[in-house]
N, C-alpha and C positions, 0 to 999 in steps of 0.2 A: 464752608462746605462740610455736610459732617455725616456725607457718605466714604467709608476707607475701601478702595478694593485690597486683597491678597490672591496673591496665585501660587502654586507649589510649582518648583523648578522643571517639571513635566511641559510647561508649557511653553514652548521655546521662541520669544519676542523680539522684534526689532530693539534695536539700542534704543530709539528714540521714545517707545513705551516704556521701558526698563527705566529711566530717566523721571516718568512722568511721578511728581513728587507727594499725589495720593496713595497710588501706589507701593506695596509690599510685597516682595516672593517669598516665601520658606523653602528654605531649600532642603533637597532628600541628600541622604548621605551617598558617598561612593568610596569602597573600600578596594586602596591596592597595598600589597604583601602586610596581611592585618594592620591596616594603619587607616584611619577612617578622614574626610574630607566631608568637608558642609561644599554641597554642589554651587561655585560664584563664590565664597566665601573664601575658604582656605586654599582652592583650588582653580583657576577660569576654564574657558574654554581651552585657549591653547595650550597651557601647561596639559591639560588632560588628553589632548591628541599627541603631543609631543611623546609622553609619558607610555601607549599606548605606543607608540610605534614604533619607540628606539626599544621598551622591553618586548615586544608582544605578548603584554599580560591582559587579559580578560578581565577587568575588575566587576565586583559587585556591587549591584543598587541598595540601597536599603531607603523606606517610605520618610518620610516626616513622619515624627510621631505624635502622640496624643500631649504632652509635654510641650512639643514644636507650636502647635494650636493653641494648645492653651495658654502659653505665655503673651501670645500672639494677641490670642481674642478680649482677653483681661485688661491690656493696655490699650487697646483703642476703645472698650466698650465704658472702661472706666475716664476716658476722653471724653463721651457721652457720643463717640460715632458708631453707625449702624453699620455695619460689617457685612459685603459680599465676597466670597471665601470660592473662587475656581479652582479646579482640583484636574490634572489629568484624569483618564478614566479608570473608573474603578472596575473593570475588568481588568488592568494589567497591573495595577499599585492596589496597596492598600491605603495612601495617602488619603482619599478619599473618606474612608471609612473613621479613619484616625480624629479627622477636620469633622466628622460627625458625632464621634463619644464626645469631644472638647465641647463642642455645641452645646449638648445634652447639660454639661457639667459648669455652664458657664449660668450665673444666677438672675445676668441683668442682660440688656442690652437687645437688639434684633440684631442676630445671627443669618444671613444664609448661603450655606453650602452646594455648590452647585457646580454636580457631575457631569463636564464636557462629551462622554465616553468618548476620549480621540486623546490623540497625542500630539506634541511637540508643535510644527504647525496649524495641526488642527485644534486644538487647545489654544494653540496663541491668539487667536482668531477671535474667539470670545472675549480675554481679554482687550484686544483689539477695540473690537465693540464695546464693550464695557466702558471704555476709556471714552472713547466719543460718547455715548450717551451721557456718561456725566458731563463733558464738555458743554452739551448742547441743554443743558440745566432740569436733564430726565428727574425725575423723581426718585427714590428706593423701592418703591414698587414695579415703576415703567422699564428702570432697568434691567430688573428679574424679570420681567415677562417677556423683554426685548431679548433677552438671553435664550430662555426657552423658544421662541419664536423662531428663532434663525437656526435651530439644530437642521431641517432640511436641507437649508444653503451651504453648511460647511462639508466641502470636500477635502482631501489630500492625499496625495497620491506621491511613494518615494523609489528612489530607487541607489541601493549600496551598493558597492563599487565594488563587491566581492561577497560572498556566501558563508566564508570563510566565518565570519563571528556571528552571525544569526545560528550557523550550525552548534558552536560551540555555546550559544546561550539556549540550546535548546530549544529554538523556535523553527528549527528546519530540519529536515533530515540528513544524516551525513552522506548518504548515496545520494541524494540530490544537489546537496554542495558542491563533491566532487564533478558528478558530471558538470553543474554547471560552471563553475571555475575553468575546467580544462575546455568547455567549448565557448568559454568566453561569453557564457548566455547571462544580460543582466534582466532580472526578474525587478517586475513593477507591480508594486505593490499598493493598494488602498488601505484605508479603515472607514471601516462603516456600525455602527453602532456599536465602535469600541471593539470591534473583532478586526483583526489584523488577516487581508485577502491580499493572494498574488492575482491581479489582474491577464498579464501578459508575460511571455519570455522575450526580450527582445535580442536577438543575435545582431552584436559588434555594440561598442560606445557610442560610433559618430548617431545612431538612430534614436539614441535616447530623446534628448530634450524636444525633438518633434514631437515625437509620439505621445511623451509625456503632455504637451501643450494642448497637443490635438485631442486627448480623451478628456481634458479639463474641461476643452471647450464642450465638448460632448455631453459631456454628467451637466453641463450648462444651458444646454441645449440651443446652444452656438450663441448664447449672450453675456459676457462679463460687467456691460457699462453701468451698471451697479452695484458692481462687487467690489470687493478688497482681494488683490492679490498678492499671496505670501511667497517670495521664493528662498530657498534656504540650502545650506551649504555646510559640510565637516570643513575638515583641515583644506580639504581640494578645490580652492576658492577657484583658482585657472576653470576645473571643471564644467563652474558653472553657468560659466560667460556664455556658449551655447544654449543654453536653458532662459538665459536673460534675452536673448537675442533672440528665439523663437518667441518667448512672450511679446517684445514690443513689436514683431512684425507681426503676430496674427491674433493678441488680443487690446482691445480698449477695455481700459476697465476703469472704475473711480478710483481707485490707488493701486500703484505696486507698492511694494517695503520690501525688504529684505532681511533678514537674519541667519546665524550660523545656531547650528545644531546642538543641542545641550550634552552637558557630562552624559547624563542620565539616559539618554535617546541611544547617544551616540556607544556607550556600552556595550549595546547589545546589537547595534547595526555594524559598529565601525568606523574611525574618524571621517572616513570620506565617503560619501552622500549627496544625493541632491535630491531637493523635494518641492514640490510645490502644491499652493491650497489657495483653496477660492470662500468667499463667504457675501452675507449682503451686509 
């Protein structure tokens, strides 16, 4: 085989892809009380929700950088393998951009980098695919165009458990936190070409994971049985057993999987989350 994929820690995978032994992530850094972590590396998931909720400190993301790639690109390309390089979106990282100078700077090999604009689940998604196509002995061209091909299919749709750290990471308002916290409204949220939209307000918990299922199927246009569906989860694993449980009663799809939310995601959402994504 001497296709490698990479993906940057933006994209947030089932174990069983994370596992699969072509594969490589780079991971972005996360800084708490000035002290820096390689995202999976010096730091996992649980230790970083644990961390988060016994201090309630906010930490900061920082990208892979041009270094991160290029160590990266040099050793497989100097293997003599062709390098497909996933990247969260480059609306919200600059990882993207980084995975692109290293490209430019590298003298041999075929490089390509290539912009999910989606996050965490939505991003995973593609790796996803990635992975089965090379399974299914696609080519390094078939794969990249399999990649592009599918940007329509990938949805994802999340919803935090509180407003509270999207306010503080500046991606919401702080009058709108507040209300929504005191009336207990949890906000559902998409991405769609890499811009991050609140869908709905939903008043109470018990009506989340319906609603969420039911607009899935929607943006589906009420058919999953060739897609891949992704459901994922922070610290608040109990949470998401209703989310799991509306999926197998009202959709068929070609797989579920599962995974739990990245350092990096989870930052600026908050350890506990539930989200879910569809793809073909």
């Amino acid at each position: 085989m001497n296709i490698q994929l990479l993906c940057d820690s933006l994209c947030d995978i089932p174990e069983e892809i994370i596992e699969k032994p072509y594969l490589e992530i780079v991971p972005l850094t996360v800084m708490f009380d000035n002290r820096e972590f390689k995202d999976g590396i010096d730091i996992s998931k649980e230790e970083f929700y644990e961390r988060v909720k016994s201090t309630g400190e906010i930490p900061k993301t920082s990208q892979a950088t041009y270094i991160d790639f290029k160590e990266v690109f040099d050793k497989y390309t100097s293997q003599g393998k062709k390098i497909i390089c996933i990247t969260g979106s480059s609306k919200s990282s600059g990882t993207f951009q980084s995975a692109s100078l290293a490209k430019d700077d590298c003298n041999e090999g075929d490089i390509e980098v290539f912009d999910t604009l989606n996050l965490s689940l939505g991003s995973g998604q593609y790796v996803i695919k990635a992975c089965e196509m090379l399974e299914e002995g696609k080519s390094y061209e078939e794969i990249i165009d399999g990649l592009e091909t599918m940007r329509e299919s990938v949805k994802l749709l999340f919803v935090p458990s509180t407003l509270t750290y999207l306010q503080k990471s500046g991606r919401v308002p702080s009058a709108t936190a507040m209300i929504g916290n005191l009336l207990h409204v949890k906000p559902l949220f998409n991405v769609e070409n890499g811009d991050i939209k609140m869908l709905e307000k939903i008043r109470g918990s018990k009506r989340v994971p319906s609603i969420m299922v039911d607009t899935l199927i929607k943006m589906n246009n009420g058919n999953l049985e060739d897609k891949i569906v992704t459901i994922g989860c922070g610290s608040n694993y109990e949470d998401v057993k209703g989310l799991e449980e509306e999926v197998r009663k009202k959709i068929k799809a070609r797989k579920v999987m599962f995974t739990r939310g990245g350092v990096c995601i989870c930052s600026h959402t908050g350890p506990d989350i539930i989200a879910l994504s569809s793809s073909i």
